[in-house]
ZAFI-621999 format. One record per atom (N, C-alpha, C): residue in one letter; x, y, z; atom name. Coordinates in Angstrom, 3 decimals. Example, Ala and Ser with C-alpha at 12.3 -4.5 7.8 and 13.67 -1.06 7.14 Angstrom:
<rs>
<r aa="A" east="13.190" north="-5.690" up="7.800" at="N"/>
<r aa="A" east="12.300" north="-4.500" up="7.800" at="CA"/>
<r aa="A" east="13.200" north="-3.300" up="7.800" at="C"/>
<r aa="S" east="12.850" north="-2.250" up="7.080" at="N"/>
<r aa="S" east="13.670" north="-1.060" up="7.140" at="CA"/>
<r aa="S" east="12.900" north="0.030" up="7.870" at="C"/>
</rs>
This chain:
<rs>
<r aa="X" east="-94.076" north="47.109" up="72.097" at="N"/>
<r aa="X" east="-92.769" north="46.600" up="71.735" at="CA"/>
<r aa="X" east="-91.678" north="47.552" up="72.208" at="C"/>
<r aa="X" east="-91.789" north="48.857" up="71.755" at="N"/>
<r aa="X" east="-90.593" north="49.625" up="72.571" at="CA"/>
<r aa="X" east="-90.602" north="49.990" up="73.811" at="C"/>
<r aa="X" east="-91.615" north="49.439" up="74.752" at="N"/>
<r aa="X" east="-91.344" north="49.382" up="76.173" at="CA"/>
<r aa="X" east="-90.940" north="48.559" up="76.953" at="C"/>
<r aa="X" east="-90.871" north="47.224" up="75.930" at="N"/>
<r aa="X" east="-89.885" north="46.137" up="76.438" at="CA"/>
<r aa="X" east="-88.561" north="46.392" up="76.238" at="C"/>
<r aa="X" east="-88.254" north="47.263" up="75.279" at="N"/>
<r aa="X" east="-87.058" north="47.692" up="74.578" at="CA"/>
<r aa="X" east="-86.203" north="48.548" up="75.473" at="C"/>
<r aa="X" east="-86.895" north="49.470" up="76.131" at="N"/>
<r aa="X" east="-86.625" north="50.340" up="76.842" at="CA"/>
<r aa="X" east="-86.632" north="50.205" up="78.664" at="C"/>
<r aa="X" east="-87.599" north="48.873" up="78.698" at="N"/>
<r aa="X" east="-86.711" north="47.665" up="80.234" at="CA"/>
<r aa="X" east="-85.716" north="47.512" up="79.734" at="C"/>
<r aa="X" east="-85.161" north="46.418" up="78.722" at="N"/>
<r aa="X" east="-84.125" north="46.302" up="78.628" at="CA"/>
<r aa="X" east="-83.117" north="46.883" up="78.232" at="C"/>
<r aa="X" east="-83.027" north="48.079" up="77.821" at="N"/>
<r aa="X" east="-82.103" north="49.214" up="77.805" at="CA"/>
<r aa="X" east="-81.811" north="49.453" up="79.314" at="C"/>
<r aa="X" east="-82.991" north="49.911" up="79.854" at="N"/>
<r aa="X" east="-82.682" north="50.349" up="81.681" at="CA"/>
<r aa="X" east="-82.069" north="48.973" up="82.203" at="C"/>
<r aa="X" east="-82.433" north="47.745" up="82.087" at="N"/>
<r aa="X" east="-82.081" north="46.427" up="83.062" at="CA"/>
<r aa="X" east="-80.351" north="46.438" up="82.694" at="C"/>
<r aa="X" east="-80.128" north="46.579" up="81.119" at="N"/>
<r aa="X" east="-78.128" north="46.601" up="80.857" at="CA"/>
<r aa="X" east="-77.685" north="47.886" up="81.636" at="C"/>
<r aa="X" east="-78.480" north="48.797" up="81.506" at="N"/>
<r aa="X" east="-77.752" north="50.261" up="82.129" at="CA"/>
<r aa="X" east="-77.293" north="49.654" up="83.639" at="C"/>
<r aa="X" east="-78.611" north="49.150" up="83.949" at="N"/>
<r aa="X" east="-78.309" north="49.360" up="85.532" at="CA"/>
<r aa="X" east="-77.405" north="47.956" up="86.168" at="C"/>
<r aa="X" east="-77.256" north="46.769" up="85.171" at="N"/>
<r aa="X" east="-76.597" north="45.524" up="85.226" at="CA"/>
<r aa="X" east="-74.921" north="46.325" up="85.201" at="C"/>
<r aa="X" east="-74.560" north="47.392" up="84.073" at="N"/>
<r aa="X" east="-73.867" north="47.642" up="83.939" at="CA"/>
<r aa="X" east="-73.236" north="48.643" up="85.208" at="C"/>
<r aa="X" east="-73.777" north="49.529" up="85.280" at="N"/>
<r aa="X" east="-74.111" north="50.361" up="86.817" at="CA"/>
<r aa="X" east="-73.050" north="49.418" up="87.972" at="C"/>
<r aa="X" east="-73.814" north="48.021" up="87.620" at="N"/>
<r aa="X" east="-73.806" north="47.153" up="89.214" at="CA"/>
<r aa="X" east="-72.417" north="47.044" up="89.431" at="C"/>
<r aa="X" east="-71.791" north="46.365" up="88.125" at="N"/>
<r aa="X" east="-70.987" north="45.411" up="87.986" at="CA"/>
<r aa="X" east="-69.408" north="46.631" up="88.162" at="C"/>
<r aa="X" east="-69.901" north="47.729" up="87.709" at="N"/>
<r aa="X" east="-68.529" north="48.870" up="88.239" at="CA"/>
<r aa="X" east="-68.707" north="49.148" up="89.288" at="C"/>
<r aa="X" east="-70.035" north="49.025" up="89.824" at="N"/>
<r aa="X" east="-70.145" north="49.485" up="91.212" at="CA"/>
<r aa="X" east="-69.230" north="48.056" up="92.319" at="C"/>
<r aa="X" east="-69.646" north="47.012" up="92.421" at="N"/>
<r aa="X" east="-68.967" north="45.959" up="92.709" at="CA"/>
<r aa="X" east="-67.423" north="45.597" up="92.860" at="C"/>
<r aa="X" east="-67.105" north="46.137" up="91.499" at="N"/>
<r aa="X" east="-65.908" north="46.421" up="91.311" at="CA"/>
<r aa="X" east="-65.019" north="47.313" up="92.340" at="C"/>
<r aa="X" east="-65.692" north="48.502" up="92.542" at="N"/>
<r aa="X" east="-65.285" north="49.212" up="93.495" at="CA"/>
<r aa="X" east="-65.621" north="48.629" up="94.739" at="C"/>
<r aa="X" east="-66.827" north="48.099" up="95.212" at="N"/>
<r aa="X" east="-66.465" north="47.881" up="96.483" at="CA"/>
<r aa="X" east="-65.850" north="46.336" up="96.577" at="C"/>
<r aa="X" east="-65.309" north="46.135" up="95.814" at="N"/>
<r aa="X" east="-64.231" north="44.840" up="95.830" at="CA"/>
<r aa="X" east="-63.097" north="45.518" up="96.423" at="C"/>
<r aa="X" east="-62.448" north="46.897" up="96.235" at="N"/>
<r aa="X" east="-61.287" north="47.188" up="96.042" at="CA"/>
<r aa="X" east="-61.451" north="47.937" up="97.314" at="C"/>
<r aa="X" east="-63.109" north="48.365" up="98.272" at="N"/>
<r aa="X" east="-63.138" north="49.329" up="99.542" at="CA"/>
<r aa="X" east="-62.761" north="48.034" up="100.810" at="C"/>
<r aa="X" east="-61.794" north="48.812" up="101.637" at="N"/>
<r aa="X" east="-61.785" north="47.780" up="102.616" at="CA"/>
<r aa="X" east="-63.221" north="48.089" up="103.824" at="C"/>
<r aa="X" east="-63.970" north="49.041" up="103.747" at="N"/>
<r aa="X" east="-64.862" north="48.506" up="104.411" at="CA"/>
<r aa="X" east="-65.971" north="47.441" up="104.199" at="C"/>
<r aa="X" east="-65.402" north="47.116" up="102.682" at="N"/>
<r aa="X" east="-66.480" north="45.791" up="102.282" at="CA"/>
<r aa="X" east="-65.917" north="44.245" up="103.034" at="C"/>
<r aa="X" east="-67.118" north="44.068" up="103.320" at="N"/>
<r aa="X" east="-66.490" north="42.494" up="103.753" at="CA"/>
<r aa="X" east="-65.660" north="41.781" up="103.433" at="C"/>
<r aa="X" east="-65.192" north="40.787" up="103.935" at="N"/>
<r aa="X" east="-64.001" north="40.192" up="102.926" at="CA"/>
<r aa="X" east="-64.493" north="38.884" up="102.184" at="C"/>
<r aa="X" east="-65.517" north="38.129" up="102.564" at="N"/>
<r aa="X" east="-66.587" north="37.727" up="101.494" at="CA"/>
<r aa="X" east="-66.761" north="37.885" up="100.631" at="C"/>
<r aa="X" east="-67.714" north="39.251" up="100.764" at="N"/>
<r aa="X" east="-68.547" north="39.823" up="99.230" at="CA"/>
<r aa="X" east="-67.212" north="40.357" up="98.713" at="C"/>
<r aa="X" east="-66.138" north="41.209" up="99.390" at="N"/>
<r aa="X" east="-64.576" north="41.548" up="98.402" at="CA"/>
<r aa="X" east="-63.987" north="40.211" up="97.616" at="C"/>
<r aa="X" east="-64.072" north="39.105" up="98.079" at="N"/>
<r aa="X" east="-63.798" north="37.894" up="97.257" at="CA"/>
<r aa="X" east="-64.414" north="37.705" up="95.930" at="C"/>
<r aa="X" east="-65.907" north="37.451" up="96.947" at="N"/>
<r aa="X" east="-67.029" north="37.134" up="95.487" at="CA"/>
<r aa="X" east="-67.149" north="38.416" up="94.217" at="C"/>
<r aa="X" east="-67.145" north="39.590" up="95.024" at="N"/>
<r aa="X" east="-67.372" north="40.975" up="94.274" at="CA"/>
<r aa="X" east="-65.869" north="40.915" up="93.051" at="C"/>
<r aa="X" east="-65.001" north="40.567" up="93.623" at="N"/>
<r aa="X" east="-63.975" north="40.796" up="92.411" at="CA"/>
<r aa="X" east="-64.219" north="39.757" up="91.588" at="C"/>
<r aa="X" east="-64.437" north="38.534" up="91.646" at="N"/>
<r aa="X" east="-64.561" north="37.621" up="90.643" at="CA"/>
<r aa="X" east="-65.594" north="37.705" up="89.349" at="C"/>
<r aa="X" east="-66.651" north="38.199" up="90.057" at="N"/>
<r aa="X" east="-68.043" north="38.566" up="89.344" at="CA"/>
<r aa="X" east="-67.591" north="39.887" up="88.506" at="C"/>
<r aa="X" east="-66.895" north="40.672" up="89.417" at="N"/>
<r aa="X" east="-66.750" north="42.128" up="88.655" at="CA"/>
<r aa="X" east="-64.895" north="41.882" up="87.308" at="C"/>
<r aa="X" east="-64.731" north="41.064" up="87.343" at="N"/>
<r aa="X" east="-63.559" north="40.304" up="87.047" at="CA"/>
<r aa="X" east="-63.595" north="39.968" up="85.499" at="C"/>
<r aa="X" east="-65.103" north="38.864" up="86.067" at="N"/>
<r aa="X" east="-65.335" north="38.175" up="85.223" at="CA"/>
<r aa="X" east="-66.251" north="38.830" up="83.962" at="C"/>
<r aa="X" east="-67.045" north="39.689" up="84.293" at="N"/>
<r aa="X" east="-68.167" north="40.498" up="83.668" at="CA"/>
<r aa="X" east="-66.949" north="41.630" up="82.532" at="C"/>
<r aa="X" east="-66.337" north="42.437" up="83.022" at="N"/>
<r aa="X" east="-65.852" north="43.334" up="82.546" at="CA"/>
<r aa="X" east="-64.431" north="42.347" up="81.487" at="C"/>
<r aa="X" east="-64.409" north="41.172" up="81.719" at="N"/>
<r aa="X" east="-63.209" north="40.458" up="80.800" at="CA"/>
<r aa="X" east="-63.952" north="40.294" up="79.491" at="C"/>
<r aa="X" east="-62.790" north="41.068" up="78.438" at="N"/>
<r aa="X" east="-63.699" north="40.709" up="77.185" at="CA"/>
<r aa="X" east="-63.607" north="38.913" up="76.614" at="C"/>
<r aa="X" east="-63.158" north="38.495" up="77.520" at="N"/>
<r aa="X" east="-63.424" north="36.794" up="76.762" at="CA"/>
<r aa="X" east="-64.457" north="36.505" up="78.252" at="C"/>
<r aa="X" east="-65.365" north="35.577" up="77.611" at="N"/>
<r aa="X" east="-66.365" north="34.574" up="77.802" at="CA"/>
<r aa="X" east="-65.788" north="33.263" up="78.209" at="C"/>
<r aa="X" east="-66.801" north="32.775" up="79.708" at="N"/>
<r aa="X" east="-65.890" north="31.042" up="79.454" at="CA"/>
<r aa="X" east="-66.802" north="30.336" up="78.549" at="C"/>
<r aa="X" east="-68.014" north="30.450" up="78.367" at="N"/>
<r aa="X" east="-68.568" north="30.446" up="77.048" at="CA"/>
<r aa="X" east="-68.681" north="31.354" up="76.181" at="C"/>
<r aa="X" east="-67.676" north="31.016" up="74.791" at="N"/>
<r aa="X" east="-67.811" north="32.174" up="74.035" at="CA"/>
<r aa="X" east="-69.425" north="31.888" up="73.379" at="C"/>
<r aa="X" east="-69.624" north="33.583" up="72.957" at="N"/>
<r aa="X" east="-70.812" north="33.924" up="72.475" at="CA"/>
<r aa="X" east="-71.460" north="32.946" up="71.255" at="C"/>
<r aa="X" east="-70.280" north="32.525" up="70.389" at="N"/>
<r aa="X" east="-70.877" north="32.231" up="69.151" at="CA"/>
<r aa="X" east="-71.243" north="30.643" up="69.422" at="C"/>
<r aa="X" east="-70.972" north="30.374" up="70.801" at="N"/>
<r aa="X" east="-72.019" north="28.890" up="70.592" at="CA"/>
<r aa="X" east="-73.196" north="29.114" up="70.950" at="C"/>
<r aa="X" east="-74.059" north="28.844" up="69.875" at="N"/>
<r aa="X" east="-75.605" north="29.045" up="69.740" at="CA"/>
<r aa="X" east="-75.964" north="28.607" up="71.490" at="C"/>
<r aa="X" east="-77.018" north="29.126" up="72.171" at="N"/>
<r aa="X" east="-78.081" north="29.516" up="72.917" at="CA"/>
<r aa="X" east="-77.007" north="29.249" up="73.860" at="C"/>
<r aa="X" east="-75.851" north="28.819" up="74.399" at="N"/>
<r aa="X" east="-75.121" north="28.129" up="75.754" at="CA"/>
<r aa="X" east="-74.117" north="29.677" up="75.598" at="C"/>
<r aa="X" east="-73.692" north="30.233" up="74.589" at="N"/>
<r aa="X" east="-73.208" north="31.590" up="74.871" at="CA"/>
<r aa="X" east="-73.650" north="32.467" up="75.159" at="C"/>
<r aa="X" east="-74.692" north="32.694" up="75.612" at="N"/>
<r aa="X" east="-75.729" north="33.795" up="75.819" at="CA"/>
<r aa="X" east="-75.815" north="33.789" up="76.940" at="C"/>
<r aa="X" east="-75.797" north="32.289" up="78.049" at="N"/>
<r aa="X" east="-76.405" north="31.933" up="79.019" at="CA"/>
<r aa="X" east="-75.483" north="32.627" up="79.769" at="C"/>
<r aa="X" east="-74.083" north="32.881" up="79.800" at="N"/>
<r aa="X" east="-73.199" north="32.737" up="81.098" at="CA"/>
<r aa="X" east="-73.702" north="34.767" up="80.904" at="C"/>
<r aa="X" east="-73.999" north="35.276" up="80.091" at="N"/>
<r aa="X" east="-74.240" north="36.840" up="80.294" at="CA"/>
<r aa="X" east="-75.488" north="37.209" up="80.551" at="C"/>
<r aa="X" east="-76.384" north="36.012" up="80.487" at="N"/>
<r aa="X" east="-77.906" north="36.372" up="80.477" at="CA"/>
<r aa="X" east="-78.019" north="35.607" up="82.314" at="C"/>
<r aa="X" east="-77.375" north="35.011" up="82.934" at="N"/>
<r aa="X" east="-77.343" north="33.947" up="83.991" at="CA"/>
<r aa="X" east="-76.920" north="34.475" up="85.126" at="C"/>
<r aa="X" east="-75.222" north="33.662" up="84.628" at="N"/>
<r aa="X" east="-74.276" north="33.954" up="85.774" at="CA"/>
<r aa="X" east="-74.023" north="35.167" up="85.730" at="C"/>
<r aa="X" east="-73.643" north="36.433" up="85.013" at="N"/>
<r aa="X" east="-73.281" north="37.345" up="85.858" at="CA"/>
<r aa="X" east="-74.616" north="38.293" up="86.267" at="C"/>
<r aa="X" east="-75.929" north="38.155" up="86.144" at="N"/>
<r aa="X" east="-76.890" north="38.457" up="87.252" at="CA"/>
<r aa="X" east="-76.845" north="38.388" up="87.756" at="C"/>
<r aa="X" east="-76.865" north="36.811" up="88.090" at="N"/>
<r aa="X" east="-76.733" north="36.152" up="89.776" at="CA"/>
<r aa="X" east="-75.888" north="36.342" up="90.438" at="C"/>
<r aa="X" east="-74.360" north="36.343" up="89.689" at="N"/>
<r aa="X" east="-73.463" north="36.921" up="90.586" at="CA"/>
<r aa="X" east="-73.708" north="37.804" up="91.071" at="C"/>
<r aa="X" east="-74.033" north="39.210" up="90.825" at="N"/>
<r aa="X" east="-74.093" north="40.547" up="91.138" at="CA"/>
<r aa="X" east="-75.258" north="40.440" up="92.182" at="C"/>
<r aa="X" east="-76.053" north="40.227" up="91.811" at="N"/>
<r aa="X" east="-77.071" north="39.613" up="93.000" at="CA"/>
<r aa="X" east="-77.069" north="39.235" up="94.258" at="C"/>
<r aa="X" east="-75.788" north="38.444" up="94.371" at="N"/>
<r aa="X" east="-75.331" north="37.689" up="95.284" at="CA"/>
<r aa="X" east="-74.579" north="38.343" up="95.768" at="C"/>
<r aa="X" east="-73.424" north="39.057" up="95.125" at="N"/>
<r aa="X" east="-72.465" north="40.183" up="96.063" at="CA"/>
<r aa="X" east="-73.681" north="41.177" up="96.695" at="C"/>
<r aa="X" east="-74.699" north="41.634" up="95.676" at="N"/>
<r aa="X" east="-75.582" north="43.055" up="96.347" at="CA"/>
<r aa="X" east="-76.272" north="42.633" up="97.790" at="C"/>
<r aa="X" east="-76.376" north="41.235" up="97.898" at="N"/>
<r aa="X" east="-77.803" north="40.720" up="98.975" at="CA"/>
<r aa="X" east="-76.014" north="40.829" up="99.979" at="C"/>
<r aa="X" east="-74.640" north="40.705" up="99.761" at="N"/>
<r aa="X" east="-73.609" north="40.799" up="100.908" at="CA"/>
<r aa="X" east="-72.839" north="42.041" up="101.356" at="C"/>
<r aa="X" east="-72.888" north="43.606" up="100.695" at="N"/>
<r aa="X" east="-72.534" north="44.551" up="100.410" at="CA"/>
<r aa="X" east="-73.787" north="45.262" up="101.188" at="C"/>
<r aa="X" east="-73.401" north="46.142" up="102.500" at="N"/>
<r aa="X" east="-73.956" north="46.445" up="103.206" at="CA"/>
<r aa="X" east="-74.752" north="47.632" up="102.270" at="C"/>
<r aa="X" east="-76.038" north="47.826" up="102.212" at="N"/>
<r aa="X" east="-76.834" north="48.735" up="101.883" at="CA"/>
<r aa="X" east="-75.920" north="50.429" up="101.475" at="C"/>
<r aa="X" east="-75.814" north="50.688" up="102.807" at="N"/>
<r aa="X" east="-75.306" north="52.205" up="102.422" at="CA"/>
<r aa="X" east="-73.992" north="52.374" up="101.698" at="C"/>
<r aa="X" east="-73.105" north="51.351" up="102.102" at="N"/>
<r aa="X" east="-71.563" north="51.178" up="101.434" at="CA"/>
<r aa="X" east="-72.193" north="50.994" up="99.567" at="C"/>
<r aa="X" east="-72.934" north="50.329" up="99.323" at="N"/>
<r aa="X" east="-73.790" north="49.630" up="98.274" at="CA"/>
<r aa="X" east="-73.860" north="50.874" up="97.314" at="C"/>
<r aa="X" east="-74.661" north="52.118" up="97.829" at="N"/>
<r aa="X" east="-75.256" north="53.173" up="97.475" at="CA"/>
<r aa="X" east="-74.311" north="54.035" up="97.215" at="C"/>
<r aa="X" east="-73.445" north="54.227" up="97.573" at="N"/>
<r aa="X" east="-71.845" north="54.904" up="97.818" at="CA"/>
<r aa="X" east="-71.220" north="54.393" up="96.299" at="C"/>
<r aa="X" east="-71.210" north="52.985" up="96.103" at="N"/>
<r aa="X" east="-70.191" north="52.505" up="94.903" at="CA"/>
<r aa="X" east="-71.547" north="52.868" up="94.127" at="C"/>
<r aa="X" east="-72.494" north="52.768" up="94.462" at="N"/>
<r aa="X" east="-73.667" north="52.792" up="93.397" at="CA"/>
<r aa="X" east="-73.162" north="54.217" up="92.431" at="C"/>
<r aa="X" east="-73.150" north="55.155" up="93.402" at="N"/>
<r aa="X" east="-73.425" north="56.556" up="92.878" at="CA"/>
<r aa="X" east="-71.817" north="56.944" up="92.443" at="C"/>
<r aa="X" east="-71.080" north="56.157" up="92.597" at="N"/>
<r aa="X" east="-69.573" north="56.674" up="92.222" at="CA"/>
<r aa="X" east="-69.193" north="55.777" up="90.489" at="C"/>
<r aa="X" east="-70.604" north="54.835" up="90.718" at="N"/>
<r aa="X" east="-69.868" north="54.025" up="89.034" at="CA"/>
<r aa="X" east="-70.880" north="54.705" up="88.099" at="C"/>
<r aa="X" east="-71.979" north="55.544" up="88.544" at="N"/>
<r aa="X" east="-73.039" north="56.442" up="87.648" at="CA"/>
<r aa="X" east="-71.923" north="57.382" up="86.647" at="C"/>
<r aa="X" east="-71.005" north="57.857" up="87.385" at="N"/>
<r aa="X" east="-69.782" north="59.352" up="87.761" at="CA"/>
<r aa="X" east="-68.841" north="58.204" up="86.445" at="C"/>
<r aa="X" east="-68.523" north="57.333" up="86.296" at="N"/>
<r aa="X" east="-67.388" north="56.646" up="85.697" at="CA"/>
<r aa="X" east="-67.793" north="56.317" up="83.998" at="C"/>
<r aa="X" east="-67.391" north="57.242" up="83.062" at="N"/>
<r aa="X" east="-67.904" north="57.303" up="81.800" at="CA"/>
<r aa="X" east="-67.253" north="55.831" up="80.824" at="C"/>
<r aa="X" east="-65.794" north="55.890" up="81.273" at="N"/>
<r aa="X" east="-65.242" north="55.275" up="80.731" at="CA"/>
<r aa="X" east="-65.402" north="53.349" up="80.998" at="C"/>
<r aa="X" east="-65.964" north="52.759" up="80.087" at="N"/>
<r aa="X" east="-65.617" north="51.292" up="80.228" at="CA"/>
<r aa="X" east="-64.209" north="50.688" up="80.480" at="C"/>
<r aa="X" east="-64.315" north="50.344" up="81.652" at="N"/>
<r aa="X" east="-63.637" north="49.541" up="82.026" at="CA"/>
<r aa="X" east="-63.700" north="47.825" up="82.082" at="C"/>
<r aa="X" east="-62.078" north="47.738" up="81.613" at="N"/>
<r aa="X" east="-61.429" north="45.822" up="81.126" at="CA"/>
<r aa="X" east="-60.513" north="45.606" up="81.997" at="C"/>
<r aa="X" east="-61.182" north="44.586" up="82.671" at="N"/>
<r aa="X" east="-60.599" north="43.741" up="83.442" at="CA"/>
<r aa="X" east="-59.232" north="42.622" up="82.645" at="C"/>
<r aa="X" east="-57.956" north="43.017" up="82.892" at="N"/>
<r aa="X" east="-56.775" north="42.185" up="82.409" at="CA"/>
<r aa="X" east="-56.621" north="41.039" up="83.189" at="C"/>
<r aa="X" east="-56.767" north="41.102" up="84.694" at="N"/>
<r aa="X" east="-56.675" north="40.088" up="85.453" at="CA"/>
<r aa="X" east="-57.814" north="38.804" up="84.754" at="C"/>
<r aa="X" east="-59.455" north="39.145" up="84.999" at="N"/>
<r aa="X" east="-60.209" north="38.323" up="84.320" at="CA"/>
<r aa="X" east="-59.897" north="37.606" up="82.652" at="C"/>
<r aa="X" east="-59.348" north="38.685" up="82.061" at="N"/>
<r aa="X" east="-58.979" north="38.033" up="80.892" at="CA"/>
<r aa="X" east="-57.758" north="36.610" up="81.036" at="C"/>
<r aa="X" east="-57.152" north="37.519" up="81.833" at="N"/>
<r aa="X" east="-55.882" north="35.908" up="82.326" at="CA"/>
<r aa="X" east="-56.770" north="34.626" up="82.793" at="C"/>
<r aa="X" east="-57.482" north="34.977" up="83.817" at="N"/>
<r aa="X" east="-58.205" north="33.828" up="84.229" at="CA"/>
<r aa="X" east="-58.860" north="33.022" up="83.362" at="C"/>
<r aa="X" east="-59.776" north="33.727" up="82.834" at="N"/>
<r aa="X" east="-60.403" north="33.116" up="81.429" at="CA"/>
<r aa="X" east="-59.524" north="32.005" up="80.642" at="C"/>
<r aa="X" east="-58.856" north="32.349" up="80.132" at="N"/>
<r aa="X" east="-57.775" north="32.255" up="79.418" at="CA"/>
<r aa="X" east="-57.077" north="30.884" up="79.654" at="C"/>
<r aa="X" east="-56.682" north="31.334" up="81.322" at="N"/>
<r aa="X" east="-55.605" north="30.242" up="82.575" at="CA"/>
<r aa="X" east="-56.909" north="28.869" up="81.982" at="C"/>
<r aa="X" east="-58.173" north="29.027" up="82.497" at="N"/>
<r aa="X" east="-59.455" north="27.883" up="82.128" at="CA"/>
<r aa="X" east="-58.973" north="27.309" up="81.413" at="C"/>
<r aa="X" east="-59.667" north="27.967" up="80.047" at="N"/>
<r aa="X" east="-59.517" north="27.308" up="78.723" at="CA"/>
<r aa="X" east="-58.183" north="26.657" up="78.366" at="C"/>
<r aa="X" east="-57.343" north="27.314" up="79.224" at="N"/>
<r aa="X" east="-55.706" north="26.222" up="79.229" at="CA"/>
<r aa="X" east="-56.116" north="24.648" up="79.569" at="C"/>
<r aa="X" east="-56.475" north="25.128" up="80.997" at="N"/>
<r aa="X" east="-56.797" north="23.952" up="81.664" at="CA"/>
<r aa="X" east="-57.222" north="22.915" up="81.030" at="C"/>
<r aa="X" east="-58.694" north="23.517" up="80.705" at="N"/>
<r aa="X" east="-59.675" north="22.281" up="80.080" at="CA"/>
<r aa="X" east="-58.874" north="21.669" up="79.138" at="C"/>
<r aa="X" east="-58.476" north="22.541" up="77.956" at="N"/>
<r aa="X" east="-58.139" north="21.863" up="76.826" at="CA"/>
<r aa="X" east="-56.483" north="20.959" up="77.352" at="C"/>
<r aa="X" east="-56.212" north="20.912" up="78.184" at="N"/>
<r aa="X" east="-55.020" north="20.293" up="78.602" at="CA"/>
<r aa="X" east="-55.884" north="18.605" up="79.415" at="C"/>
<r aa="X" east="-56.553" north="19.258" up="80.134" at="N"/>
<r aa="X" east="-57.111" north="18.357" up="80.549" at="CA"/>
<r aa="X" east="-57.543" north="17.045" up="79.764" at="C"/>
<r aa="X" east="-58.390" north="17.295" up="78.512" at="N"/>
<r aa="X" east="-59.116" north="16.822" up="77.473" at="CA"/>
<r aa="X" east="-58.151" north="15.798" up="76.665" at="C"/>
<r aa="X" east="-56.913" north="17.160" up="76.437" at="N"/>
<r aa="X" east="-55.763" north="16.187" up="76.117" at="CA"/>
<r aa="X" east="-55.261" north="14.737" up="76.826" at="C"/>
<r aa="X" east="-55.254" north="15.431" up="78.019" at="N"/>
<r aa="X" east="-54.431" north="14.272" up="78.759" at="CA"/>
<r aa="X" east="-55.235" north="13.242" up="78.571" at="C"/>
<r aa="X" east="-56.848" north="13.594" up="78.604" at="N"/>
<r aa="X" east="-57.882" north="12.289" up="78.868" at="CA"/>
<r aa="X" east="-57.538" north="11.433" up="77.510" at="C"/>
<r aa="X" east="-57.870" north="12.363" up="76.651" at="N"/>
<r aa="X" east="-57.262" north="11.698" up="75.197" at="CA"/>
<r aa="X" east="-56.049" north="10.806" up="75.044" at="C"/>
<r aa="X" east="-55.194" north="11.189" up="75.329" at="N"/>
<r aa="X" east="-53.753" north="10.073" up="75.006" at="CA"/>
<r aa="X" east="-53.860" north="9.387" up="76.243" at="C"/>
<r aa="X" east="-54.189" north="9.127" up="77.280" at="N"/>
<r aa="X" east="-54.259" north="7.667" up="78.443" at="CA"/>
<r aa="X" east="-55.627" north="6.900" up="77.524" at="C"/>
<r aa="X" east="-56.280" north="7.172" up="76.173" at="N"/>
<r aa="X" east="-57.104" north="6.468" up="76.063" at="CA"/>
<r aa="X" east="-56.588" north="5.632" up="74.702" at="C"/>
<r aa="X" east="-55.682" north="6.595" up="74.396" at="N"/>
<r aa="X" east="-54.894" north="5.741" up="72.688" at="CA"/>
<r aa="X" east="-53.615" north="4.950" up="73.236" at="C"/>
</rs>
């Protein structure tokens, strides 16, 4: 039991690792301008303390932190040239402090405008 405990201690360390690392090479211009697209959104979205699913809806809040931002990070790492990779790798080890994304929080946020505007509108063209 505590060696599953202790994957998943190492799998958040190093999820966490990724996602500052990303961050930074979102912001290096020798990163592609691709993975700099995808890399800020993922690294955006991960470090925003709101959820586009918040947590407290049973098993569907879990998913977008247990899911999408894997895969995201995944997906920037397989576009983030190896050695550039290793570079942000070893510079977000060095970075003690957690970092919050304000931009992602807007975005988040900008969504949940949306939808619930959206929902609205659907609502009154139906009364």
């Amino acid at each position: 039991m505590t060696a599953w405990l202790d994957r998943a201690k190492q799998w958040a360390r190093a999820i966490k690792r990724d996602v500052i690392a990303i961050w930074l090479a979102a912001r290096d211009p020798r990163t592609p301008w691709p993975a700099r697209i995808l890399a800020a959104c993922i690294a955006a979205y991960a470090l925003s303390p709101v959820d586009l699913i918040p947590d407290f809806i049973p098993v569907l809040g879990y998913l977008d932190d247990l899911l999408i931002v894997p895969l995201g990070i995944l997906a920037v790492v397989r576009l983030i040239p190896a050695p550039l990779l290793a570079e942000h790798r070893a510079a977000a080890t060095l970075i003690a402090a957690k970092p919050v994304s304000r931009i992602g929080l807007v975005a988040i946020i900008v969504l949940w405008l949306l939808a619930l505007l959206a929902i609205a509108m659907f609502f009154t063209d139906l009364l």
